[in-house]
mmCIF file as Biopython writes it, N, C-alpha, C and O atoms, coordinates in Angstrom:
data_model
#
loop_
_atom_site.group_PDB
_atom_site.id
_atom_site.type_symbol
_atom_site.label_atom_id
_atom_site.label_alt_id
_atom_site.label_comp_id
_atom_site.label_asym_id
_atom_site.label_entity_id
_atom_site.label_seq_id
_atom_site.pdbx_PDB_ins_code
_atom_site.Cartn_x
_atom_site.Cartn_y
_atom_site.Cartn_z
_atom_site.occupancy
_atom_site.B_iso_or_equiv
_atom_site.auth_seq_id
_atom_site.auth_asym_id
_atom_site.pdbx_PDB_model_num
ATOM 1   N N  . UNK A ? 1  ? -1.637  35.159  -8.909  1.0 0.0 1  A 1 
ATOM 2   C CA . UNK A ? 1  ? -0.946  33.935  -8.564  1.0 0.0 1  A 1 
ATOM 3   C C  . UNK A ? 1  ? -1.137  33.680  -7.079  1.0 0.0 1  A 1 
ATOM 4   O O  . UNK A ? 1  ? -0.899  34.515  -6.206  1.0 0.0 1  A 1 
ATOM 5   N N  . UNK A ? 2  ? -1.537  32.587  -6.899  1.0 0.0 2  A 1 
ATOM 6   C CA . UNK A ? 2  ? -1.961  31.907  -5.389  1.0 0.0 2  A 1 
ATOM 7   C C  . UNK A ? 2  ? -0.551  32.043  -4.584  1.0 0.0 2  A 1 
ATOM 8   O O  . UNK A ? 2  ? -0.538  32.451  -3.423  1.0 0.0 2  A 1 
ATOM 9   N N  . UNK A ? 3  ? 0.124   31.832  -4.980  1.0 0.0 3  A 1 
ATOM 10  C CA . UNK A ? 3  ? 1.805   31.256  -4.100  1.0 0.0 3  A 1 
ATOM 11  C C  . UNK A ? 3  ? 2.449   32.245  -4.404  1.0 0.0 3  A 1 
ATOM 12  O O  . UNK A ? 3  ? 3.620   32.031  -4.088  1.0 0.0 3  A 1 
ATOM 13  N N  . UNK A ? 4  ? 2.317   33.352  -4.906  1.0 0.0 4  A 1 
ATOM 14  C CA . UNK A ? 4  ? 3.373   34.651  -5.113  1.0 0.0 4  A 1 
ATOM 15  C C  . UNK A ? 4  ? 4.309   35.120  -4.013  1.0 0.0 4  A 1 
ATOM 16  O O  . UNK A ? 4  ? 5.336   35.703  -4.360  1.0 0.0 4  A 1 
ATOM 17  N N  . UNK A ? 5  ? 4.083   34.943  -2.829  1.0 0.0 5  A 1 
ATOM 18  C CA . UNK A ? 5  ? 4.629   35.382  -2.013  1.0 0.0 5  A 1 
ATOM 19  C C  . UNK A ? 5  ? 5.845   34.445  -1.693  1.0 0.0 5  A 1 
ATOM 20  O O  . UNK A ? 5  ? 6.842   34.845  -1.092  1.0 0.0 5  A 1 
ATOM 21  N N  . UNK A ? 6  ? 5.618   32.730  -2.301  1.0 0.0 6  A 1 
ATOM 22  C CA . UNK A ? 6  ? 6.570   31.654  -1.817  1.0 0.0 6  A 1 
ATOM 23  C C  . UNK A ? 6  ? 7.766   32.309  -2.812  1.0 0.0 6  A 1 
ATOM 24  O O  . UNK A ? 6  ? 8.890   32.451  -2.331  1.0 0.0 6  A 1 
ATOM 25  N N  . UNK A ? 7  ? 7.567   32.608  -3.864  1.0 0.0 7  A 1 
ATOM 26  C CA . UNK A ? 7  ? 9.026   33.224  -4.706  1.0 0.0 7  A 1 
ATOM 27  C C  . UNK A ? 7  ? 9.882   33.645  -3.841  1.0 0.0 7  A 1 
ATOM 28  O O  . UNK A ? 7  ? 10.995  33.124  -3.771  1.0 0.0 7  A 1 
ATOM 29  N N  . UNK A ? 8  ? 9.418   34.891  -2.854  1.0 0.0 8  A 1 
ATOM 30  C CA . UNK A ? 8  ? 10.519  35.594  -2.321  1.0 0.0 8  A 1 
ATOM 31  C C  . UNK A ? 8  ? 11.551  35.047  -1.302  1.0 0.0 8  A 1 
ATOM 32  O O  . UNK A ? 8  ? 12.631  35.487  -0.908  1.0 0.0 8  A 1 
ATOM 33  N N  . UNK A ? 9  ? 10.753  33.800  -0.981  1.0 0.0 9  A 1 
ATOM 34  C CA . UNK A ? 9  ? 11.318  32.848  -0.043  1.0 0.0 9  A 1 
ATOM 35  C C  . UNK A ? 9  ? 12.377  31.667  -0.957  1.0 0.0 9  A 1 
ATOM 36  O O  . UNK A ? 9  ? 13.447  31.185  -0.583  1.0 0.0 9  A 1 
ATOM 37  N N  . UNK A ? 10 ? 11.632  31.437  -2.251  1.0 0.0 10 A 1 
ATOM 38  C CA . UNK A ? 10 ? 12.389  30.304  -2.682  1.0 0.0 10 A 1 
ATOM 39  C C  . UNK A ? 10 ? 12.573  30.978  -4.187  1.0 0.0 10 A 1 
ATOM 40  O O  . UNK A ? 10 ? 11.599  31.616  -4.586  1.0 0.0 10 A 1 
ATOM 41  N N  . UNK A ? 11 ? 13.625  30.905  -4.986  1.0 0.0 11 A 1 
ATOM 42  C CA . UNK A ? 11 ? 14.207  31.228  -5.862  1.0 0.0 11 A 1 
ATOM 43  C C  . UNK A ? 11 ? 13.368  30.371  -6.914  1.0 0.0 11 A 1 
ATOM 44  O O  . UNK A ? 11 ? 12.811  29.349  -6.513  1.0 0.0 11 A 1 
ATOM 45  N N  . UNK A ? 12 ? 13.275  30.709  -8.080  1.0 0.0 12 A 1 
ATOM 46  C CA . UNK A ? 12 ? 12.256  30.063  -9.295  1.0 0.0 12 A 1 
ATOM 47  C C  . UNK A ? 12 ? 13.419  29.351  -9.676  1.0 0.0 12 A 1 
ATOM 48  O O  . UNK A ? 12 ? 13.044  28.189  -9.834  1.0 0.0 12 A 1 
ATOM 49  N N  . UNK A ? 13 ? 14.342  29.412  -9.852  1.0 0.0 13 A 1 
ATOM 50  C CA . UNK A ? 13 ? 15.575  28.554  -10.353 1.0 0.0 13 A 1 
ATOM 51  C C  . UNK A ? 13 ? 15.409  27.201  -9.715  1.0 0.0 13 A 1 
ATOM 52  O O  . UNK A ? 13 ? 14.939  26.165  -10.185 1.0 0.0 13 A 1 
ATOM 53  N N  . UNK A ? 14 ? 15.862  27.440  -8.647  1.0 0.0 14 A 1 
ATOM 54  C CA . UNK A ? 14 ? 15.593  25.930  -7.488  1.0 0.0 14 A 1 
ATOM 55  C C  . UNK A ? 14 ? 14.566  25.531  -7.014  1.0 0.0 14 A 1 
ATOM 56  O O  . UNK A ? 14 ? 14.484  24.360  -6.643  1.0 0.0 14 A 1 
ATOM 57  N N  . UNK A ? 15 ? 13.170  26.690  -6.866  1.0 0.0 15 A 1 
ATOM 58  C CA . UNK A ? 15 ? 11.960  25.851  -6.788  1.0 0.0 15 A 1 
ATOM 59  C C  . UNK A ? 15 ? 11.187  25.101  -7.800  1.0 0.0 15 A 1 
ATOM 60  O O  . UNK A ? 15 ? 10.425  24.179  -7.507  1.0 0.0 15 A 1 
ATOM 61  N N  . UNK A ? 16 ? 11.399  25.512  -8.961  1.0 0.0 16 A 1 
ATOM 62  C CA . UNK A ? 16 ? 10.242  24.537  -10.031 1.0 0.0 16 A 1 
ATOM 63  C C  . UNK A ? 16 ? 11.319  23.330  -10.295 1.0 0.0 16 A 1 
ATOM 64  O O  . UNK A ? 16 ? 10.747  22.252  -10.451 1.0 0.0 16 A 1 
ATOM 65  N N  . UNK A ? 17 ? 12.632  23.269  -10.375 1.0 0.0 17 A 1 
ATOM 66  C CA . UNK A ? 17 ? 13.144  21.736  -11.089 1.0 0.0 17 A 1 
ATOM 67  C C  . UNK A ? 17 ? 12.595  20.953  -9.608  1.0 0.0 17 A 1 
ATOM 68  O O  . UNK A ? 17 ? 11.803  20.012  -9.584  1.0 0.0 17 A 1 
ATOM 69  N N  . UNK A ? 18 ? 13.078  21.445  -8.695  1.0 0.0 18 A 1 
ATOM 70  C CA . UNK A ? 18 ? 12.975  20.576  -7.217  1.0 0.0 18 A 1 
ATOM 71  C C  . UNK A ? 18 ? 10.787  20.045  -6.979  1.0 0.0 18 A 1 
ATOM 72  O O  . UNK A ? 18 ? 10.402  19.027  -6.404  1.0 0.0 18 A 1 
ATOM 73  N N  . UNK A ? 19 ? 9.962   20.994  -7.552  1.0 0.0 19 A 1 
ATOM 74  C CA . UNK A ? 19 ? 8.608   20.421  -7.700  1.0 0.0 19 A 1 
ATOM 75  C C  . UNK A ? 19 ? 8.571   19.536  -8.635  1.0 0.0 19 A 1 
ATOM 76  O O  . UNK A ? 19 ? 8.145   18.408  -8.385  1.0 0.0 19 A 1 
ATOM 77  N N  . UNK A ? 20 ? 9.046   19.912  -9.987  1.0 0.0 20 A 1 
ATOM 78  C CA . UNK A ? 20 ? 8.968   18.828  -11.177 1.0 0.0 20 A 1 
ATOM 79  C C  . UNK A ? 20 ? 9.854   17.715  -10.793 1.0 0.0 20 A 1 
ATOM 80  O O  . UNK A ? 20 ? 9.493   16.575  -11.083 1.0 0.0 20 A 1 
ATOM 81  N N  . UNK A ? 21 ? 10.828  17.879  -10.255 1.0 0.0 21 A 1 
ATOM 82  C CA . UNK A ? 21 ? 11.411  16.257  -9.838  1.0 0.0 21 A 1 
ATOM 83  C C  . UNK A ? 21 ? 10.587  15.708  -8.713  1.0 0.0 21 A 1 
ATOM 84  O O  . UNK A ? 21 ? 10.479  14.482  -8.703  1.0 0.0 21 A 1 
ATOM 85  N N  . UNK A ? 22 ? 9.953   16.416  -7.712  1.0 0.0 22 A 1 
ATOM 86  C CA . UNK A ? 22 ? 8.774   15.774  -6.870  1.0 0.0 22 A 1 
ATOM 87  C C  . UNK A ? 22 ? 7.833   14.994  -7.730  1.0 0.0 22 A 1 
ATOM 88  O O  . UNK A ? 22 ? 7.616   13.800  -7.523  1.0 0.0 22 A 1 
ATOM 89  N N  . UNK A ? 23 ? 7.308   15.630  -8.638  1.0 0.0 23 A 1 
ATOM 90  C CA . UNK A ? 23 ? 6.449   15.093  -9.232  1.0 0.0 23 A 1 
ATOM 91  C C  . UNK A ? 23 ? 6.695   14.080  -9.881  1.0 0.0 23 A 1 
ATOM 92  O O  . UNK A ? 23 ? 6.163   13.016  -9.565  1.0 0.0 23 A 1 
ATOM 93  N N  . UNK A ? 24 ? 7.693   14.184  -11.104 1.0 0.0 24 A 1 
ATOM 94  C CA . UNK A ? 24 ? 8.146   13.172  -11.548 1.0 0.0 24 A 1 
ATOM 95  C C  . UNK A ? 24 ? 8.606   11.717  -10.916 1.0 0.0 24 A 1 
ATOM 96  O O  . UNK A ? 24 ? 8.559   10.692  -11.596 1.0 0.0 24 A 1 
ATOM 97  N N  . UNK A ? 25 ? 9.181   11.738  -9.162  1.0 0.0 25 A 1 
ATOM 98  C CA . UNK A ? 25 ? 9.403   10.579  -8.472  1.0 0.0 25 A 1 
ATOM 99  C C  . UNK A ? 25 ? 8.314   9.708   -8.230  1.0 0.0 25 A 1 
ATOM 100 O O  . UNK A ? 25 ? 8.282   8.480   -8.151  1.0 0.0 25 A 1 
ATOM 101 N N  . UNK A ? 26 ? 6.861   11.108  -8.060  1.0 0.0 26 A 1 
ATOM 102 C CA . UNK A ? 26 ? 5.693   10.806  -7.386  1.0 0.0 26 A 1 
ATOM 103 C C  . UNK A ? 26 ? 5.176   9.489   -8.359  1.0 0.0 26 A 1 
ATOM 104 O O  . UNK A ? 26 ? 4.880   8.374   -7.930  1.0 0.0 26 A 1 
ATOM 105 N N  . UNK A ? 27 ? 5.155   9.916   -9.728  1.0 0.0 27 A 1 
ATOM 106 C CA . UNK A ? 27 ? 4.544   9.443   -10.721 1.0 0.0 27 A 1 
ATOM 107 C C  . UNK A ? 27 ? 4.887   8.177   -10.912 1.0 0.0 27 A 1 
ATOM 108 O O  . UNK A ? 27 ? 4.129   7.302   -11.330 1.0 0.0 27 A 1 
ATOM 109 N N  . UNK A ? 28 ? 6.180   8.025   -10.577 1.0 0.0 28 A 1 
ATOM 110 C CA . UNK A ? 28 ? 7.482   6.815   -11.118 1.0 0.0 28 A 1 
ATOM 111 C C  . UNK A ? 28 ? 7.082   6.205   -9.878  1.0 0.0 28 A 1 
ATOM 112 O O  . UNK A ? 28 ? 7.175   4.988   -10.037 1.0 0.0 28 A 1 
ATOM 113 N N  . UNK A ? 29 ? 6.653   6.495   -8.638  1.0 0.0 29 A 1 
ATOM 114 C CA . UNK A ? 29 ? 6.335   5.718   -7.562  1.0 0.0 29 A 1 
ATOM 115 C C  . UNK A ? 29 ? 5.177   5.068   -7.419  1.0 0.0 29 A 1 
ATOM 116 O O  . UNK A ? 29 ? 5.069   3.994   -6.827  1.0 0.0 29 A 1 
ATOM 117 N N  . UNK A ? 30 ? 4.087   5.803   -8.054  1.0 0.0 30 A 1 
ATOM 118 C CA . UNK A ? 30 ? 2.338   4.995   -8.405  1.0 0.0 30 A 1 
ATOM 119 C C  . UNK A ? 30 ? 2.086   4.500   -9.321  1.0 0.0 30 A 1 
ATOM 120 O O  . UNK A ? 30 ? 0.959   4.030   -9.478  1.0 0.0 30 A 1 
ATOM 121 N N  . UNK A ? 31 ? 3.307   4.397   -10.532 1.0 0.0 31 A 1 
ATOM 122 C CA . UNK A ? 31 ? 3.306   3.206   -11.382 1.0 0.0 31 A 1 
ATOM 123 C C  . UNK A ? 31 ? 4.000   2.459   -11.223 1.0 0.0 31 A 1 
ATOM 124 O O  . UNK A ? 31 ? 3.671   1.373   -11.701 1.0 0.0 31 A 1 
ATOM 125 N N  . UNK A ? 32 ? 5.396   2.508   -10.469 1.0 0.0 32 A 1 
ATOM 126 C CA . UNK A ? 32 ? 5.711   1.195   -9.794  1.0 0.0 32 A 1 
ATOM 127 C C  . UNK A ? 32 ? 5.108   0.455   -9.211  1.0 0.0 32 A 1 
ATOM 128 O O  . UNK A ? 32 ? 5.132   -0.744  -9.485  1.0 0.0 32 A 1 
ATOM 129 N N  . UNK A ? 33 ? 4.390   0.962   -8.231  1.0 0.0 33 A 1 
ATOM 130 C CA . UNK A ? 33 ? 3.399   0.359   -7.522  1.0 0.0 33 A 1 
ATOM 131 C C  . UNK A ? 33 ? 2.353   -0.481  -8.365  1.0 0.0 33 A 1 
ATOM 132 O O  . UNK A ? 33 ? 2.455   -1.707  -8.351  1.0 0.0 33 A 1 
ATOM 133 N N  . UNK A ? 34 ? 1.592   -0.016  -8.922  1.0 0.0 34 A 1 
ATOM 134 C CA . UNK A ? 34 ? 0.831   -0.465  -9.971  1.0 0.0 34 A 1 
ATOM 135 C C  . UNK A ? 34 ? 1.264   -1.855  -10.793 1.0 0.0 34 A 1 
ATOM 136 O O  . UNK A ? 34 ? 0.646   -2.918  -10.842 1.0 0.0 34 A 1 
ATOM 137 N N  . UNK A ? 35 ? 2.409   -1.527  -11.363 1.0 0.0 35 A 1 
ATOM 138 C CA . UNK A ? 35 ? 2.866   -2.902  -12.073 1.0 0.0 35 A 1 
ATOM 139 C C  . UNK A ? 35 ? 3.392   -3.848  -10.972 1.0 0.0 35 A 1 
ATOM 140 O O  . UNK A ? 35 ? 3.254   -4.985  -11.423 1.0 0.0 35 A 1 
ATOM 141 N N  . UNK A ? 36 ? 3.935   -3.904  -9.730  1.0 0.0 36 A 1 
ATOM 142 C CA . UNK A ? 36 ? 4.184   -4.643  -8.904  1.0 0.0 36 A 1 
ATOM 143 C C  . UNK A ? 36 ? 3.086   -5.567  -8.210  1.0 0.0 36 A 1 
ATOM 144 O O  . UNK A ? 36 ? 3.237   -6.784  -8.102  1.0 0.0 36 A 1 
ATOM 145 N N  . UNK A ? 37 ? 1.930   -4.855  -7.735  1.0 0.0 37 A 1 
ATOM 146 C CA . UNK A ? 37 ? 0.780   -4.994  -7.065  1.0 0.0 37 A 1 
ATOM 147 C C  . UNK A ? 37 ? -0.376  -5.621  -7.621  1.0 0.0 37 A 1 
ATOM 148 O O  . UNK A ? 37 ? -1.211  -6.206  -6.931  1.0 0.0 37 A 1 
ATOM 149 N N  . UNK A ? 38 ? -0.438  -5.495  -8.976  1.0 0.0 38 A 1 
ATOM 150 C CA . UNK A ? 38 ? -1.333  -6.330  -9.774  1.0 0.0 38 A 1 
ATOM 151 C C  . UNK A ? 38 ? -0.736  -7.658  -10.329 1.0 0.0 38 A 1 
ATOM 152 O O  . UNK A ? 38 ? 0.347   -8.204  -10.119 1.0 0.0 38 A 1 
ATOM 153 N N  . UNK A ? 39 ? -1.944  -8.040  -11.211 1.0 0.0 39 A 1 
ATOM 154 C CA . UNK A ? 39 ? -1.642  -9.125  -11.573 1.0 0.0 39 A 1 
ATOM 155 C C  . UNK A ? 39 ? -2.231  -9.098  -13.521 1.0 0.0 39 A 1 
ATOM 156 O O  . UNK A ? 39 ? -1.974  -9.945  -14.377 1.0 0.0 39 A 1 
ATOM 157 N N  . UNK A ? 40 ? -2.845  -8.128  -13.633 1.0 0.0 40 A 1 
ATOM 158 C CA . UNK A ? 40 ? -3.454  -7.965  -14.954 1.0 0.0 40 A 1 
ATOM 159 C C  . UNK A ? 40 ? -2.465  -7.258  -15.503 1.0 0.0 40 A 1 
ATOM 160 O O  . UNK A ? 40 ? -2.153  -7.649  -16.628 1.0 0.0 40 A 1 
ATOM 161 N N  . UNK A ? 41 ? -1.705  -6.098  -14.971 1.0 0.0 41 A 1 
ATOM 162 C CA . UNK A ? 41 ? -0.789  -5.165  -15.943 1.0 0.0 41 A 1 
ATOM 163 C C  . UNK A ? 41 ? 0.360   -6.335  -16.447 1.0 0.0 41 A 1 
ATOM 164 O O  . UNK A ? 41 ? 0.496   -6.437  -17.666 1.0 0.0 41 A 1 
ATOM 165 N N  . UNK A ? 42 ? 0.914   -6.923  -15.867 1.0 0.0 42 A 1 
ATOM 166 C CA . UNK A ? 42 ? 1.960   -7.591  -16.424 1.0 0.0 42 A 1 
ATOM 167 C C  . UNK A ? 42 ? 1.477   -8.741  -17.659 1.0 0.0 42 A 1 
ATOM 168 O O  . UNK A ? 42 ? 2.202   -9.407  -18.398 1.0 0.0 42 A 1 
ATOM 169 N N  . UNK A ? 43 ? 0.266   -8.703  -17.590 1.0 0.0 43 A 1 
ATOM 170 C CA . UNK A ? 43 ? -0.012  -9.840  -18.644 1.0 0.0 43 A 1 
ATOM 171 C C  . UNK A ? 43 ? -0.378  -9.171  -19.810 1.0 0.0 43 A 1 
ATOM 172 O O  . UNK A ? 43 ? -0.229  -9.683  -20.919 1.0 0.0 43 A 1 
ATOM 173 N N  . UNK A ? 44 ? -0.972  -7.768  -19.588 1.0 0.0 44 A 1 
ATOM 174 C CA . UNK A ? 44 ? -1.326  -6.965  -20.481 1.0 0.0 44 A 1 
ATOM 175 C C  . UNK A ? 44 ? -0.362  -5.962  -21.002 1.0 0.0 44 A 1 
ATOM 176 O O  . UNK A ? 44 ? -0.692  -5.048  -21.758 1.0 0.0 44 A 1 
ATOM 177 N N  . UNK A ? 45 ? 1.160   -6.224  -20.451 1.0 0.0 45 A 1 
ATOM 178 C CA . UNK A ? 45 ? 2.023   -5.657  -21.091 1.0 0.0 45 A 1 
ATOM 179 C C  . UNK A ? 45 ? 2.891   -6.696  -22.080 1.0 0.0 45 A 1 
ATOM 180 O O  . UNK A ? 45 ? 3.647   -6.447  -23.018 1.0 0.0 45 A 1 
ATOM 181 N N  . UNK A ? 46 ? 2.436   -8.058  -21.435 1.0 0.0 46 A 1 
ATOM 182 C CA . UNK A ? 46 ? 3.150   -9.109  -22.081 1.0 0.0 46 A 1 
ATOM 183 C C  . UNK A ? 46 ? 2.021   -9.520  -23.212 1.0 0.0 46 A 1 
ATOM 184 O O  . UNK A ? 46 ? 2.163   -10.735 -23.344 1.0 0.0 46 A 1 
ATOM 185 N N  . UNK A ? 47 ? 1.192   -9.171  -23.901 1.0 0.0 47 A 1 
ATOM 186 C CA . UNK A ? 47 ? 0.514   -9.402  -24.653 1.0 0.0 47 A 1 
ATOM 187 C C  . UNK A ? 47 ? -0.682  -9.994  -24.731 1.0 0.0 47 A 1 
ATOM 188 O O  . UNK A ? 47 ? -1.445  -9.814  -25.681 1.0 0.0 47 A 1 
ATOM 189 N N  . UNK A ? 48 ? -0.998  -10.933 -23.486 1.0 0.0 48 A 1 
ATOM 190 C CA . UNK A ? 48 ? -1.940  -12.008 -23.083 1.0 0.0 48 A 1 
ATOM 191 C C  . UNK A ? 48 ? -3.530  -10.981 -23.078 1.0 0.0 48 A 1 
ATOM 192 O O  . UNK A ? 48 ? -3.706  -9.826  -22.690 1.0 0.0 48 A 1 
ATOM 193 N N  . UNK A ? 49 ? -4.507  -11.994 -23.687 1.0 0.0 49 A 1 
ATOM 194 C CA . UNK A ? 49 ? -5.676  -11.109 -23.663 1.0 0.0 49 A 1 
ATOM 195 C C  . UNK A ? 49 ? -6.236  -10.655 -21.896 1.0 0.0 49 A 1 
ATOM 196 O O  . UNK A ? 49 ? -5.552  -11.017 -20.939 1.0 0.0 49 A 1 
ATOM 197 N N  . UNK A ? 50 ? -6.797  -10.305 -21.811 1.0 0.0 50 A 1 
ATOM 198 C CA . UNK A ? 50 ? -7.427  -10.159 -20.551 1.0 0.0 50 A 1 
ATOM 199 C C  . UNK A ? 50 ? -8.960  -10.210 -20.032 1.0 0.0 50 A 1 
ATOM 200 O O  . UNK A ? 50 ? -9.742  -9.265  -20.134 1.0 0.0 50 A 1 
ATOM 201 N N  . UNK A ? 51 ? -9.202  -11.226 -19.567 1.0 0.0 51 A 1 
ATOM 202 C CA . UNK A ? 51 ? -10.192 -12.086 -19.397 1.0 0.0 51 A 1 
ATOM 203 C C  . UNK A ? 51 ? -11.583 -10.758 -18.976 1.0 0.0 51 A 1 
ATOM 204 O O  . UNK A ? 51 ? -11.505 -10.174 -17.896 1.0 0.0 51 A 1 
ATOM 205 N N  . UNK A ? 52 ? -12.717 -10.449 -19.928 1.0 0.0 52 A 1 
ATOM 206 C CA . UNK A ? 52 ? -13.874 -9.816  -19.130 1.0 0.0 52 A 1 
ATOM 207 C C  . UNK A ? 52 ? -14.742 -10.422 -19.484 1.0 0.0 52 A 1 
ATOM 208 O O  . UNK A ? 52 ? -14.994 -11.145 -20.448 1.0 0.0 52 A 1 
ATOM 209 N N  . UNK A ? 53 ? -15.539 -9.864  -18.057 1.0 0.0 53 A 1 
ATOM 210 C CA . UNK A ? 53 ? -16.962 -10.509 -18.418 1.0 0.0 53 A 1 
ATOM 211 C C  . UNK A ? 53 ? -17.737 -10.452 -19.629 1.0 0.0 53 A 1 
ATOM 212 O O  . UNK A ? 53 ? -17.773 -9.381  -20.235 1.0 0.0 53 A 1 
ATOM 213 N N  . UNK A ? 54 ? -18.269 -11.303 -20.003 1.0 0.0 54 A 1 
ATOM 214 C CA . UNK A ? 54 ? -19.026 -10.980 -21.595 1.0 0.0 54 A 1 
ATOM 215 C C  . UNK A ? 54 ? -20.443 -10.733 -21.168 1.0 0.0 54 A 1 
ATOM 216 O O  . UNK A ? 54 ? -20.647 -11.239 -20.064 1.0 0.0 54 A 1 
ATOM 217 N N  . UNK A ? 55 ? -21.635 -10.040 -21.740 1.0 0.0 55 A 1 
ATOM 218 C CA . UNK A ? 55 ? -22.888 -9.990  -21.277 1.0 0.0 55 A 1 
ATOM 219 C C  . UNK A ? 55 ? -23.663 -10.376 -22.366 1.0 0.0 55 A 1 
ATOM 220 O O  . UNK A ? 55 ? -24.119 -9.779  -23.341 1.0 0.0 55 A 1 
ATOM 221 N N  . UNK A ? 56 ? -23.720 -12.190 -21.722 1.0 0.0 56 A 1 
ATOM 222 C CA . UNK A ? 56 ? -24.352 -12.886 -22.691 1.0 0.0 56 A 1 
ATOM 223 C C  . UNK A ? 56 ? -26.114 -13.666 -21.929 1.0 0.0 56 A 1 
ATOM 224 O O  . UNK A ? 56 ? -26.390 -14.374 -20.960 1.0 0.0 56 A 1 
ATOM 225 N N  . UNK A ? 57 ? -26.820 -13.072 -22.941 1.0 0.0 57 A 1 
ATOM 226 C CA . UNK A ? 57 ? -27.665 -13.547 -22.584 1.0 0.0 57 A 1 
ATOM 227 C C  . UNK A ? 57 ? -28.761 -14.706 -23.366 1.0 0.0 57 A 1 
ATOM 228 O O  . UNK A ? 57 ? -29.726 -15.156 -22.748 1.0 0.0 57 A 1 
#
């Protein structure tokens, strides 16, 4: 284990919920972002097709 030594410093009790809730905010923060910042996710959650290029020749 790479980090073995961080145990003795931080308790497994309070270090993995406190990483998994890091993570979990992280996640909830770059898909907020995502649906805010675009303009295709909200149409493609609302059902609307979404316009691509066709390769017509």
């Amino acid at each position: 284990m790479i980090y073995g030594k961080m145990w003795t410093v931080v308790k497994p009790t309070v270090g993995v919920p406190i990483l998994l809730g890091a993570v979990a905010v992280g996640s909830f923060a770059v898909h907020l972002a995502i649906t805010t910042h675009t303009t295709w996710v909200s149409k493609f959650l609302n059902g609307e097709p979404i316009n691509t290029a066709s390769a017509s020749s």
